[in-house]
MARBA-3410 file (N, C-alpha, C, O; in Angstrom, 1 decimal):
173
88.5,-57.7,-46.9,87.2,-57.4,-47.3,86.5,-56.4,-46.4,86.7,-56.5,-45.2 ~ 85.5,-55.0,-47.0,85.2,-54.1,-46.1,84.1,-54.5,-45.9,83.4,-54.7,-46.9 ~ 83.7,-54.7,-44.2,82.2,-54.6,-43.8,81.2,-53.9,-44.5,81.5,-52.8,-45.1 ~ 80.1,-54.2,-44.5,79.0,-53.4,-44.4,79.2,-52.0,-43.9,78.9,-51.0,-44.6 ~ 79.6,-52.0,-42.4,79.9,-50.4,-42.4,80.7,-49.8,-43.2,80.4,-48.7,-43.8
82.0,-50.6,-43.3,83.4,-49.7,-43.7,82.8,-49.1,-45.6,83.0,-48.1,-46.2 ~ 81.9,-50.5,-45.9,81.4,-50.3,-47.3,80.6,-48.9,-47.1,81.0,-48.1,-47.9 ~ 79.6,-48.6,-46.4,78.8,-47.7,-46.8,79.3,-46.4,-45.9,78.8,-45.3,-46.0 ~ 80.3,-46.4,-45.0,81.1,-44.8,-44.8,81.7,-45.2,-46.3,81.2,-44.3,-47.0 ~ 82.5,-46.1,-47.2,83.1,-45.1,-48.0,82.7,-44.6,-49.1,83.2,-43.8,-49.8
81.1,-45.3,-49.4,80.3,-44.6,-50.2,79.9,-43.1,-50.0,80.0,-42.1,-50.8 ~ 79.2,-43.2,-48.7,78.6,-41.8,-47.9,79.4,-41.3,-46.7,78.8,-40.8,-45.8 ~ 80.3,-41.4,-46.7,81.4,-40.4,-45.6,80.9,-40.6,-44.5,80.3,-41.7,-44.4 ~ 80.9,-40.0,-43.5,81.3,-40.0,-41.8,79.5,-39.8,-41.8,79.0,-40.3,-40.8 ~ 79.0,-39.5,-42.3,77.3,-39.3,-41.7,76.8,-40.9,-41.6,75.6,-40.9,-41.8
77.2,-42.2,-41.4,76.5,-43.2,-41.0,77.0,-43.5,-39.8,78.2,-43.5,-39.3 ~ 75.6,-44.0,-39.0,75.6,-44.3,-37.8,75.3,-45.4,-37.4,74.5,-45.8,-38.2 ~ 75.6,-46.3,-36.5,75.3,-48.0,-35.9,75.1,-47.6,-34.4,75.9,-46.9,-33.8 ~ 74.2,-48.0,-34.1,73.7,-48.0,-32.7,74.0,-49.6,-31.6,73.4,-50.6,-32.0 ~ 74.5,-49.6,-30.7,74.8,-51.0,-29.8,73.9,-51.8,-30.0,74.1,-53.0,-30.4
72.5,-51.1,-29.7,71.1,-51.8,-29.6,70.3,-51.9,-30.7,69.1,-52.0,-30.4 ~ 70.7,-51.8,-31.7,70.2,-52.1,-33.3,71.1,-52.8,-34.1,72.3,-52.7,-33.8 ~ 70.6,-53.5,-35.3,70.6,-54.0,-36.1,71.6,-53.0,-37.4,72.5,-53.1,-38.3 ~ 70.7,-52.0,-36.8,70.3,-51.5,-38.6,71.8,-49.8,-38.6,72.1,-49.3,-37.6 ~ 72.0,-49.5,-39.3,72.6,-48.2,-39.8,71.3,-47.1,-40.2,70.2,-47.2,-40.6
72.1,-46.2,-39.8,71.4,-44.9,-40.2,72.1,-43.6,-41.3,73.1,-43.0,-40.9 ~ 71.6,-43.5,-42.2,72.7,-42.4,-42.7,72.3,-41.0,-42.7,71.8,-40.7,-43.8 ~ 72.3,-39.8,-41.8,71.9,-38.7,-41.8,72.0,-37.7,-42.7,73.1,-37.2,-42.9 ~ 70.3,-37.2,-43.8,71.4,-36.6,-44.9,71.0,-34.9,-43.8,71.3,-33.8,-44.3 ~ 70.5,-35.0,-42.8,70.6,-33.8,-41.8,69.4,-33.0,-42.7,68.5,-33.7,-43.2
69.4,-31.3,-42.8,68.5,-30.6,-43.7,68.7,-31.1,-45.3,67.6,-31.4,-45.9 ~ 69.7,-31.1,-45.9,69.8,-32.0,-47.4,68.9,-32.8,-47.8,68.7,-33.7,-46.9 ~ 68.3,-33.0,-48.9,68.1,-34.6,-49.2,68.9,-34.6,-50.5,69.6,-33.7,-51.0 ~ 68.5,-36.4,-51.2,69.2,-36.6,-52.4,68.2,-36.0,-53.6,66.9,-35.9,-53.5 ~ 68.8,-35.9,-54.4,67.7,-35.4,-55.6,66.9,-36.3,-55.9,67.1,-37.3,-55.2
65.8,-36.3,-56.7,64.8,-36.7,-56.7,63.7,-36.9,-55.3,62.5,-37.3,-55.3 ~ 64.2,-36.7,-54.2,63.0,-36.6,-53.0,61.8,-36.0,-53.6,61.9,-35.2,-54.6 ~ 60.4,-36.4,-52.9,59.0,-35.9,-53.6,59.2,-35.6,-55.1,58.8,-34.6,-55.7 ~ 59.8,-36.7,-55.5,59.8,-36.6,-56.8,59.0,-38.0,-57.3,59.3,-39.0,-56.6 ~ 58.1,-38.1,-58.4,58.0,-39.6,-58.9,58.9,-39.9,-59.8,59.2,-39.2,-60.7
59.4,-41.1,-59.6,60.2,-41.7,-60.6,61.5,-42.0,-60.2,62.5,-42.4,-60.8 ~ 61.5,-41.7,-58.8,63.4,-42.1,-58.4,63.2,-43.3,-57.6,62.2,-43.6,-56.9 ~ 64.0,-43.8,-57.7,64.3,-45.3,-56.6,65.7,-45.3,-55.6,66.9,-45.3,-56.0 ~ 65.4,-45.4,-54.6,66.4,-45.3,-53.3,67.6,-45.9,-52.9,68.7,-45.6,-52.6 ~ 66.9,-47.0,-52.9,67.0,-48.1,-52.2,67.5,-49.5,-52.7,68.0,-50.5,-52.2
67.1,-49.3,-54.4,67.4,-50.9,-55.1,68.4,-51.3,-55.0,68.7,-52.4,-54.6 ~ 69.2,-50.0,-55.3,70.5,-50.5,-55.9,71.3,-51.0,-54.5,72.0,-52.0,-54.5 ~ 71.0,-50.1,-53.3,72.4,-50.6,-51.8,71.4,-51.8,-51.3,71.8,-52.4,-50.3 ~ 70.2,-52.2,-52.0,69.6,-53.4,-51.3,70.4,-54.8,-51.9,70.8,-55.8,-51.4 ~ 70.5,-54.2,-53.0,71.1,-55.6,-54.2,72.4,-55.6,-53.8,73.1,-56.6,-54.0
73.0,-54.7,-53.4,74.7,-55.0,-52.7,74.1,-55.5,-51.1,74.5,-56.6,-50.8 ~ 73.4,-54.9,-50.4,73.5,-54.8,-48.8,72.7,-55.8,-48.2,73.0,-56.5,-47.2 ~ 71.1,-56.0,-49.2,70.3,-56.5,-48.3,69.0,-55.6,-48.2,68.4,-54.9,-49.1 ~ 68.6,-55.8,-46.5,67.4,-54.8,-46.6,68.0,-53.2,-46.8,69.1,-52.7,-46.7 ~ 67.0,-52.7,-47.0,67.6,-50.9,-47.1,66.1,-50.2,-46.6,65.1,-50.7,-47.1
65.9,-49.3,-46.0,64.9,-48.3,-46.1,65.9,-46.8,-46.0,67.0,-46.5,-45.5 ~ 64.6,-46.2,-46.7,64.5,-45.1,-46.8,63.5,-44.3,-46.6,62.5,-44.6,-47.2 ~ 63.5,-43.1,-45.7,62.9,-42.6,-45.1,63.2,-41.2,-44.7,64.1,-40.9,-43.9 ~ 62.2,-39.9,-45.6,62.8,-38.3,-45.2,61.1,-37.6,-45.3,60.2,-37.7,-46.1 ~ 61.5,-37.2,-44.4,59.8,-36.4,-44.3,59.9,-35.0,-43.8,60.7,-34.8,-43.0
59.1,-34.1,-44.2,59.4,-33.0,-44.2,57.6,-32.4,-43.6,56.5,-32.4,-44.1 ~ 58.1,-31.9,-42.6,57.0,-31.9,-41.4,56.4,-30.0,-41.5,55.6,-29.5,-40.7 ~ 56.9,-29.4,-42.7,56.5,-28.0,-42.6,55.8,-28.3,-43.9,55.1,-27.3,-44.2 ~ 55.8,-29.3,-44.9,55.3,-29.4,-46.2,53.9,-30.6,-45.8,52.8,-30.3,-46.3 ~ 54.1,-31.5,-45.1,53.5,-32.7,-44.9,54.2,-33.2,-45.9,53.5,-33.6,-46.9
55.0,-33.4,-46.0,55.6,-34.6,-47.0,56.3,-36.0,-46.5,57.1,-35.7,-45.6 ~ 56.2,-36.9,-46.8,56.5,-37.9,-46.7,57.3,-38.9,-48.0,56.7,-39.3,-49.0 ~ 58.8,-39.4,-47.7,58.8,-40.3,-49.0,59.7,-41.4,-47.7,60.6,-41.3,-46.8 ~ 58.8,-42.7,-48.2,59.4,-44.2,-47.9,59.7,-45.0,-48.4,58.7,-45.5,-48.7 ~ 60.6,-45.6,-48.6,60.6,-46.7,-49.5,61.4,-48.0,-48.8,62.3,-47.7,-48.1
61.1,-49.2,-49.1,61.8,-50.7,-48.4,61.7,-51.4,-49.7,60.8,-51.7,-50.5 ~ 63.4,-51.7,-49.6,63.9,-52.7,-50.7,64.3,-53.9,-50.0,64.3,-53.9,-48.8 ~ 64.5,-55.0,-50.9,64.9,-56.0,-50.1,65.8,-56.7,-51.4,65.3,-57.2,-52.4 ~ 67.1,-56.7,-51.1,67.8,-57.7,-52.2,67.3,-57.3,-53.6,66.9,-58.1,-54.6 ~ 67.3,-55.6,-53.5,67.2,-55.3,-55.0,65.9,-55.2,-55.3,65.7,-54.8,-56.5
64.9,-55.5,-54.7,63.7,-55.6,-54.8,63.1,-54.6,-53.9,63.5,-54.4,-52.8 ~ 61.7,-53.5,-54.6,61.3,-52.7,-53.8,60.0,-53.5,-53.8,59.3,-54.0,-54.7 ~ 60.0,-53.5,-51.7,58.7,-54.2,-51.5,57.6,-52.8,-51.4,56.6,-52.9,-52.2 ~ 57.8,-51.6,-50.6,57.0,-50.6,-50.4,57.6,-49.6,-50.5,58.5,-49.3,-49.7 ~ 56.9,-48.7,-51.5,56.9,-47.1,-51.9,56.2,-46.2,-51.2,55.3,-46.9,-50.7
56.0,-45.4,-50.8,54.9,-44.4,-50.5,55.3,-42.5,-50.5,56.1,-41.8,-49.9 ~ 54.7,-42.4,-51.1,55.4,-40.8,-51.4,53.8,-39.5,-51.7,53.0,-39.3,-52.6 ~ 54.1,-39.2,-50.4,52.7,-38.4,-50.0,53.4,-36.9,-50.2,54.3,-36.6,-49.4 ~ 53.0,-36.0,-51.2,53.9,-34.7,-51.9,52.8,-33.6,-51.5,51.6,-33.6,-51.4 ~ 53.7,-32.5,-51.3,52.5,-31.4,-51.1,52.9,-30.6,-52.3,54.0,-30.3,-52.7
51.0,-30.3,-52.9,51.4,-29.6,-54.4,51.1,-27.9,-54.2,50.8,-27.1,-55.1 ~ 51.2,-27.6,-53.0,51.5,-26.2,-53.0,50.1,-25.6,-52.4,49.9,-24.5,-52.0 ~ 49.2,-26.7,-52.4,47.4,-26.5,-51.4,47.7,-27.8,-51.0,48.9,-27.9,-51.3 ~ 47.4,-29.0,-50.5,47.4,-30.0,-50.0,48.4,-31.1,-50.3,49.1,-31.2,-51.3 ~ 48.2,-32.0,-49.2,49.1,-33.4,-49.6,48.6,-34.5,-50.1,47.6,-35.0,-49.6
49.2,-35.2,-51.3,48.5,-35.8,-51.6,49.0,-37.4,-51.9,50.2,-37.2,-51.9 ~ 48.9,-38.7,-52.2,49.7,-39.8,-52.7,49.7,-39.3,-53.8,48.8,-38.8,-54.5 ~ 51.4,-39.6,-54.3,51.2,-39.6,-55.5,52.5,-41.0,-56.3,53.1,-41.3,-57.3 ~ 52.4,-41.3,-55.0,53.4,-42.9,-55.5,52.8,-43.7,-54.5,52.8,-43.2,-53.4 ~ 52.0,-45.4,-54.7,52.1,-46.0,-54.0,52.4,-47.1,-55.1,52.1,-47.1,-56.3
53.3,-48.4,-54.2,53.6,-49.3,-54.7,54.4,-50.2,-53.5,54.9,-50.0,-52.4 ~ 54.1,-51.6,-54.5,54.2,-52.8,-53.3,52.9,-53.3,-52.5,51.7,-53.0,-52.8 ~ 53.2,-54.1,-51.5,52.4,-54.4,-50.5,52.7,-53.8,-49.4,53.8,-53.3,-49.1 ~ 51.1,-53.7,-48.5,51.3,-53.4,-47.6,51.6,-53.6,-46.7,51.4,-54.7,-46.3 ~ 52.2,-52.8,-45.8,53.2,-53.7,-44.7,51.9,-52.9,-43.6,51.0,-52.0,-43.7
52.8,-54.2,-42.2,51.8,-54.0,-41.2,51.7,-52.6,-40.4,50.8,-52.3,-39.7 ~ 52.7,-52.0,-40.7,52.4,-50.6,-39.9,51.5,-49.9,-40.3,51.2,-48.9,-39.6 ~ 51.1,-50.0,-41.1,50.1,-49.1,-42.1,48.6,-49.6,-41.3,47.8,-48.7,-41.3 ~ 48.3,-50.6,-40.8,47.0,-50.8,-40.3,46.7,-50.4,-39.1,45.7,-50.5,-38.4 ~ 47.9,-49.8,-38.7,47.7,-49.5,-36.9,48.0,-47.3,-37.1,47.6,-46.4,-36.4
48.6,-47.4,-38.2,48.3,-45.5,-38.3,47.9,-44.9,-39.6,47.8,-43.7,-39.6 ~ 47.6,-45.4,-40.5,47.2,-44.8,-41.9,45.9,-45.5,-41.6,45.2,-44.8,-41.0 ~ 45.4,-46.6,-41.9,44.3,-47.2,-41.4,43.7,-47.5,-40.7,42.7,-48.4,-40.8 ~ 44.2,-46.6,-39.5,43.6,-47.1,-38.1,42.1,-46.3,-38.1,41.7,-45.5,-38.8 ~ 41.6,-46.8,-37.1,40.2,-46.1,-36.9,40.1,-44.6,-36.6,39.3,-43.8,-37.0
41.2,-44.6,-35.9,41.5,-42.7,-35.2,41.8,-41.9,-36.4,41.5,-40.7,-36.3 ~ 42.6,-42.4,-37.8,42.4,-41.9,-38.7,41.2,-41.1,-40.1,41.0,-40.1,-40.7 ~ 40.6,-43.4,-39.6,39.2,-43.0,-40.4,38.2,-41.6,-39.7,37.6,-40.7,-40.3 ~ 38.3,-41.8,-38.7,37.5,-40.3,-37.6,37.9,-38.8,-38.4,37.2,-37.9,-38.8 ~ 39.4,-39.0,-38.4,39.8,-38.1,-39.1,39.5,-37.5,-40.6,39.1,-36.4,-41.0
39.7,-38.4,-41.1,39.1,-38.7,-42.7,37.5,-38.3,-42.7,37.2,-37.5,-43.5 ~ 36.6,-38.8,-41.9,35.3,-38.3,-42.0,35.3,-36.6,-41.3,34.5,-35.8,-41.8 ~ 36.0,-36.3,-40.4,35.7,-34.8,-40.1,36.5,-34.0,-41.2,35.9,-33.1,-41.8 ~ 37.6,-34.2,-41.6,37.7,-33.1,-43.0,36.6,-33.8,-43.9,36.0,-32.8,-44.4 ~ 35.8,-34.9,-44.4,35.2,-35.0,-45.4,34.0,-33.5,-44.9,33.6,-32.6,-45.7
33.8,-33.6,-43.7,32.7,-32.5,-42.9,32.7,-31.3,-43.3,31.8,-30.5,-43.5 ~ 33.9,-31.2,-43.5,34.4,-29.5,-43.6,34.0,-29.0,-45.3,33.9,-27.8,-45.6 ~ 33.6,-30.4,-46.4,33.5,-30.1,-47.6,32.4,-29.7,-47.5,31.9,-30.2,-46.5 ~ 31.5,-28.8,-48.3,30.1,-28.4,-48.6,29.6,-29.1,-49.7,29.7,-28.7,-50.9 ~ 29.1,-30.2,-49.2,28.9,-31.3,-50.8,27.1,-31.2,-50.3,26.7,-30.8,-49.2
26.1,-31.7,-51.5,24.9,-31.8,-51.0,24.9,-32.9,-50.5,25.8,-33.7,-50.6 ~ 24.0,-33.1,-49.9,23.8,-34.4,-48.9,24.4,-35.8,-49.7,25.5,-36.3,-49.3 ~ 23.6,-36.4,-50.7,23.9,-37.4,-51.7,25.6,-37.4,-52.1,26.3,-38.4,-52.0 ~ 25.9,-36.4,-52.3,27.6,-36.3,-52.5,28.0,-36.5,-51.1,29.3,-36.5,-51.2 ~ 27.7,-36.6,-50.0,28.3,-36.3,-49.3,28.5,-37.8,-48.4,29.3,-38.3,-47.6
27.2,-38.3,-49.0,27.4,-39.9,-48.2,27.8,-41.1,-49.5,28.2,-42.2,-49.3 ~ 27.8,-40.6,-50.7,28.6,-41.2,-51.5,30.2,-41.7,-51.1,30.8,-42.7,-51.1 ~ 30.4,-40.2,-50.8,31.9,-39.8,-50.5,32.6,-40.9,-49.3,33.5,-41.7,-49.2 ~ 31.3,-40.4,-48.3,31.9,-41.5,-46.8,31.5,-42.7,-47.3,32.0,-43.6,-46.6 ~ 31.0,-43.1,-48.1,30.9,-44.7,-48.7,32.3,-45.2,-49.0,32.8,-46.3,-48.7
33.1,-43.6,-50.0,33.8,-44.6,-50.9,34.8,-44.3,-49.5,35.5,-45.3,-49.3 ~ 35.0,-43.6,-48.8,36.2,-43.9,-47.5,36.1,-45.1,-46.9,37.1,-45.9,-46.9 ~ 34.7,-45.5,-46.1,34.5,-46.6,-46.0,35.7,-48.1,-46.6,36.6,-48.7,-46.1 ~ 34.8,-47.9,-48.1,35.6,-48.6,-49.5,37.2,-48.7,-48.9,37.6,-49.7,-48.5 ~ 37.9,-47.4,-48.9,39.1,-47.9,-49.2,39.6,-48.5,-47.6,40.5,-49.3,-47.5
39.1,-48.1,-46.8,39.4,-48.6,-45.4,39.4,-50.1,-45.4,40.3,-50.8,-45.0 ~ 37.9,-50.6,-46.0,38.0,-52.1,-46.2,39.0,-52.8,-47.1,39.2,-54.0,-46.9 ~ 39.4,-52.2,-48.0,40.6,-52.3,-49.4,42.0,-52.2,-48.4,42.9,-53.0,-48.4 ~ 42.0,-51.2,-48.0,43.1,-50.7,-47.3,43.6,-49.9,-49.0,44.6,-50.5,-49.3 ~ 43.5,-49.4,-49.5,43.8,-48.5,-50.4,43.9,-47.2,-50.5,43.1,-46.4,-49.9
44.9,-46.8,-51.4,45.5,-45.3,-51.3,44.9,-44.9,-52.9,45.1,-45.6,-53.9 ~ 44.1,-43.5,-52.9,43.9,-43.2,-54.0,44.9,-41.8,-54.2,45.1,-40.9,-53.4 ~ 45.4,-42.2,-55.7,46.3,-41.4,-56.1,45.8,-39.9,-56.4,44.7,-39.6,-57.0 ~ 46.7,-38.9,-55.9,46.7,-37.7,-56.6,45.5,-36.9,-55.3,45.1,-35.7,-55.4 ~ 45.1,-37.8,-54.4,44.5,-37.3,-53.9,45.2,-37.5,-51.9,46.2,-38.2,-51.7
44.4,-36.9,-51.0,44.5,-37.3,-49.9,43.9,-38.0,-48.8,43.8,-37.6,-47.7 ~ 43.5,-39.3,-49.4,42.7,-40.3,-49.0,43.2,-41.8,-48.9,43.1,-42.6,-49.9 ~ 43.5,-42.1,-47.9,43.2,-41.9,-46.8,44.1,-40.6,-46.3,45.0,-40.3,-47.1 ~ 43.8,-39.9,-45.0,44.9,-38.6,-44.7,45.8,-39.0,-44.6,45.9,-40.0,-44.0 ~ 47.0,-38.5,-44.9,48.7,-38.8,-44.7,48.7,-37.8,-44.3,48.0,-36.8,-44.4
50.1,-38.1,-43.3,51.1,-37.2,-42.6,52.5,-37.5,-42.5,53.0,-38.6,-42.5 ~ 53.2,-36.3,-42.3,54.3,-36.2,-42.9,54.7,-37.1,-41.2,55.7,-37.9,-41.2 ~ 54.1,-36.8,-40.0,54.5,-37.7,-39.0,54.5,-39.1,-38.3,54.8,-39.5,-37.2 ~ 53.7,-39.7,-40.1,53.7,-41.3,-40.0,55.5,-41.6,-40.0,56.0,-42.7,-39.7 ~ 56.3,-40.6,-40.4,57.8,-41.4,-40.3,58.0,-42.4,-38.6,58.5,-43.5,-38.3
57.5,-41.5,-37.9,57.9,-42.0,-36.3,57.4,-43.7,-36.2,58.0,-44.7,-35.7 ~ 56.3,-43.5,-36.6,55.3,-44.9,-36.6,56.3,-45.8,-37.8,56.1,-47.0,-37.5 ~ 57.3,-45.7,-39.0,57.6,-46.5,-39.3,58.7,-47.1,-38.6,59.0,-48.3,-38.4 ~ 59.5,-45.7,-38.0,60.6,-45.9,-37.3,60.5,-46.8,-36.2,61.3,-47.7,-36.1 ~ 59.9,-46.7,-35.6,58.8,-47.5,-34.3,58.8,-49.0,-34.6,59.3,-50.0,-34.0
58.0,-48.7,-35.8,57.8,-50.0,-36.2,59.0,-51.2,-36.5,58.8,-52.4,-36.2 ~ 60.4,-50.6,-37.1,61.8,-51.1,-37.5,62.6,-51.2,-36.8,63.6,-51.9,-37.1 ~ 62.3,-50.4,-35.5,63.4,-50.2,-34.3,64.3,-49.3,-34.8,65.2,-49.0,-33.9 ~ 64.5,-48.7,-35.8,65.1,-47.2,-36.3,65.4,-46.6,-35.2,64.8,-46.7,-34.1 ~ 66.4,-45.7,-35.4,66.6,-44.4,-34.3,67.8,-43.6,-35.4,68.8,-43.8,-36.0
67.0,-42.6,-35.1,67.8,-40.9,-35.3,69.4,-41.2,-34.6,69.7,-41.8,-33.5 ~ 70.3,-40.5,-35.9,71.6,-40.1,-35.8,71.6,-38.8,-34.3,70.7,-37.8,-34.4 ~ 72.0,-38.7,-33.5,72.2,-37.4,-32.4,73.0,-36.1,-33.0,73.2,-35.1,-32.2
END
């Protein structure tokens, strides 16, 4: 019977990695990704979760702000998130699942909301639009909610480190 590793080198060739001090595998797709990345409508992760177990997926692209994550579990996707840049800004344009706790210490954190209110600054809204607006940030901070198609709360394509952090992940060398 082939391990878990031996199983997923012979799916994906020599690019997977096991580290002494982790748990987890890594598969480097290096500059490549798989088709559908910043795309809506692909799923990652179901299928090697329902053979493997847990699976994440994780590729971010730090000259776009893009961001796509996804955690399956036994075939099951617990969390989506896919922050796409449409060629002027980035924006959600997949969220799904619950939220996991990394998300309250850097997408929701206070240093972000700060953030969130100084671009709201930069808009030239009349006054009334302008404290509506910081209401509804407010709003989703206490929600913890992501509104689609837009960039609110702010994403960055360098929340990958904070998930990595969060999983004990580590980069292929």
């Amino acid at each position: 019977m082939l391990s878990a590793d031996d199983s997923l080198r012979k799916r994906f060739g020599k690019n997977i990695h096991s580290f002494p001090d982790s748990e987890w595998l890594t598969y480097g797709f290096g500059y490549s990704t798989p088709h559908g990345v910043f795309e809506e409508g692909s799923y990652f992760t179901k299928d090697l979760s329902a053979q493997f177990g847990e699976v994440i997926f994780l590729c971010s692209d730090s000259r776009n702000n893009q961001l796509e994550y996804e955690h399956s579990l036994d075939g099951a996707v617990i969390r989506k998130l896919s922050l796409i840049f449409d060629g002027c800004q980035s924006t959600w344009e997949w969220v799904e699942g619950e939220k996991e706790a990394w998300e309250d210490g850097s997408i929701f954190s206070a240093a972000n909301f700060v953030k969130a209110q100084e671009m709201l600054s930069w808009e030239e809204l009349p006054e009334e639009q302008h404290c509506a607006k910081e209401e509804m940030l407010r709003q989703l901070w206490a929600r913890r909610e992501y509104l689609l198609h837009e960039n609110w709360p702010p994403g960055d394509a360098g929340f990958d480190g904070v998930i990595r952090k969060h999983f004990g992940l580590k980069l292929p060398q």
